[in-house]
N, C-alpha and C positions, 0 to 999 in steps of 0.2 A: 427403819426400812427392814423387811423381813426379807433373808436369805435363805437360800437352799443351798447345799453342796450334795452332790449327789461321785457315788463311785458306784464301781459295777466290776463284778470277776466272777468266772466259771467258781465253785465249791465243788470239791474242796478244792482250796488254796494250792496251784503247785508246788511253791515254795514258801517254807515257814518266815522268810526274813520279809513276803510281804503283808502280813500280818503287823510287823511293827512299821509298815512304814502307813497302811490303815490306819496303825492308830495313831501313829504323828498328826494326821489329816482328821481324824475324831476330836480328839485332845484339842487340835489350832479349829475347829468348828465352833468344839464347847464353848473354850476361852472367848470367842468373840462372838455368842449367842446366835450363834447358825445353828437352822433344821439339818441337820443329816440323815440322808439314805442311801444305805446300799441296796442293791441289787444285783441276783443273779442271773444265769441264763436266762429267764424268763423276760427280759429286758429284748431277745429278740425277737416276741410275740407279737412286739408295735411296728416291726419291719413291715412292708408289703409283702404279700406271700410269693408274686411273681421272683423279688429279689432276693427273701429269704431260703426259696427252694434252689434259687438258679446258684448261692453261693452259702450254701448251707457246710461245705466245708472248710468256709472261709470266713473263722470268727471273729476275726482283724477286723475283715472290712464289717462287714455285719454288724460288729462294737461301733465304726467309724459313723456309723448310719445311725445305731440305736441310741447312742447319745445326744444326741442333737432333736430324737424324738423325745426324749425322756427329758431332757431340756426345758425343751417348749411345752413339754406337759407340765413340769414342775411353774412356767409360764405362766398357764391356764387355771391354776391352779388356787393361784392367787397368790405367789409370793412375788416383791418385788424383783430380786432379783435369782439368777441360778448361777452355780459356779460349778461345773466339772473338773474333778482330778483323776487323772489316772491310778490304777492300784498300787504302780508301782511307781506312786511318786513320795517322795519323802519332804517332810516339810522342815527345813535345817533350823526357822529362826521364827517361832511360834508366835513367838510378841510381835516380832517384826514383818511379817510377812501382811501387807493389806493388799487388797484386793483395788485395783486401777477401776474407779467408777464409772462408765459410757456404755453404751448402749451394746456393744458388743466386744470381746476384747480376747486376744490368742497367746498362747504363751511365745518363748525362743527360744530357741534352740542354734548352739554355734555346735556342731559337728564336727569332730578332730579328729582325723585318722590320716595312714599314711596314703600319699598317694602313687600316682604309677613308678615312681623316678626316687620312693623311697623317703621323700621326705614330708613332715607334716603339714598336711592344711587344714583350711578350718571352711566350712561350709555349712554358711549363716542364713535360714530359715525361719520359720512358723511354725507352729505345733500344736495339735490337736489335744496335747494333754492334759492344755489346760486349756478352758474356755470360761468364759461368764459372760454374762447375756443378762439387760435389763428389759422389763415391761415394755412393752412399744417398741423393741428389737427389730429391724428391718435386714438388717445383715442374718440374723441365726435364720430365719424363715428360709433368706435367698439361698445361701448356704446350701440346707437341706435340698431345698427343694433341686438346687444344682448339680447334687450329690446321689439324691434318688432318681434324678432322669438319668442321667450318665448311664446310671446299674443297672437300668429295664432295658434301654439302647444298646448297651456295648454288645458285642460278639464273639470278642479274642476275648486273650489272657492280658489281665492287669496285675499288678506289683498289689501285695496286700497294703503298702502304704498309698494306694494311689487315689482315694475320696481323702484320703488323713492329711499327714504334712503335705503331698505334692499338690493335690486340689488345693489347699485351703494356701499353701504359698503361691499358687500360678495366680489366686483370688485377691491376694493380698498385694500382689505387685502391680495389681491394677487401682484395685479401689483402697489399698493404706488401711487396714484394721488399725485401731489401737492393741497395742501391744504393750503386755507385762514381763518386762525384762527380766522381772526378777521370779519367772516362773520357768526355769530353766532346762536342759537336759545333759546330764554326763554320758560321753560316748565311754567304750571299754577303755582307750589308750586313756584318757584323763581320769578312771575310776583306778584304774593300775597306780597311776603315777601319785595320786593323794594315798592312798594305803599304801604307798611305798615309802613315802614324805615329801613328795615335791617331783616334779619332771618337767620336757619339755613341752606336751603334751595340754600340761595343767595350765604352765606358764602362757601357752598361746590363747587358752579359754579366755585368762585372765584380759589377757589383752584386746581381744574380741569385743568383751564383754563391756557394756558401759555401766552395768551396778554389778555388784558381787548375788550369786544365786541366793536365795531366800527357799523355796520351792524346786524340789529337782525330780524329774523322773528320769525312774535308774535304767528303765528300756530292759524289760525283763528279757525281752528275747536274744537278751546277749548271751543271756544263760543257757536258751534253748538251743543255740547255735553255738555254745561251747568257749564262747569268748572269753567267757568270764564264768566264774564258779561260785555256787549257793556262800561259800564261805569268802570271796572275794566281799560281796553285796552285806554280808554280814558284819566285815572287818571297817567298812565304809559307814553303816549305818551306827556302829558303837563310835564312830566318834561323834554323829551326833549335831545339835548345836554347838561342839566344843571344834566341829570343823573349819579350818582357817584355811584360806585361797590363797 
């Protein structure tokens, strides 16, 4: 069966530790004779113009839109099936890491941070950063197509996550994607507490979690809001497959 994995990020890169986690997702393509393509901004040329003008300073969602077109084109295309990763996902366990076969399938995300009263919780979703999608896919079309009306209709102000995780989890509580657990996401408090050696943070992921992450995206935007630091993301990616939960 012939694969695609397809990534996408503005050039150049904003920070240099997502280049290594590129190439973790190059590297885990090769190994398992997947087509790889990236792409850059150009990737938002297959939006609609109505919804690329109306949120043109909004590359979040615009990304959330453009992959799902770039998906189906990879579809179209002729390969069986397509696998989207985020750039800023790192892939911990290159051997190990396979891809959940069906016709459409989202990654998880357990969420860890504090909440009002100070203590941790964990707030367990779906997630856009990782997607794959086979031939005769009936979910990826609905999807888009649920995600492009929304953005010519709406009027107000939406959350850049809101075609991404919150669409695609309000989608999933209805109709049950399959889901690849072990395509994961670290919030900042459990990226701190693994580069630190352990926390409580880590400890609750673990427990969330019903497989240990294989696939992680590091949620660049934690760097852009300060959460976390270029050398945090760096300290986390050298260890590597040698990371233990």
């Amino acid at each position: 069966m012939s694969t695609l994995v397809l990534q996408s990020h503005m050039t150049p890169l904003p920070h240099s530790w997502i280049e290594q986690c590129l190439l973790s997702v190059r590297t885990w393509a090769r190994n398992r004779s997947f087509a790889y393509k990236f792409i850059g901004d150009e990737t938002f040329q297959l939006v609609d113009t109505l919804v690329r003008d109306r949120y043109k300073d909004r590359p979040v969602i615009l990304s959330d839109l453009a992959r799902l077109i770039e998906m189906q084109r990879g579809l179209k295309e002729g390969f069986n099936a397509v696998i989207w990763l985020d750039a800023d996902t790192l892939i911990l366990k290159t051997d190990a890491f396979h891809p959940l076969e069906s016709e459409f399938v989202v990654g998880r995300e357990h969420w860890i941070q504090e909440g009002n009263n100070g203590s941790l919780a964990a707030h367990s979703k779906v997630h856009n950063g990782y997607l794959y999608a086979q031939e005769g896919s009936v979910s990826l079309p609905f999807y888009a197509g649920v995600a492009s009306r929304f953005l010519k209709s709406q009027r107000g102000q939406i959350p850049d996550q809101f075609i991404g995780p919150k669409l695609l989890t309000a989608l999933h509580n209805v109709v049950q994607f399959e889901v690849q657990e072990t395509a994961a996401a670290f919030s900042p408090a459990v990226i701190k507490d693994i580069i630190n050696g352990g926390g409580p943070a880590q400890e609750l992921l673990i427990s969330c979690s019903k497989t240990l992450p294989e696939a992680v995206n590091l949620c660049a935007s934690s760097v852009r809001k300060g959460e976390l630091s270029d050398d945090d993301m760096l300290k986390l990616i050298q260890k590597g497959e040698s990371l233990v939960l």
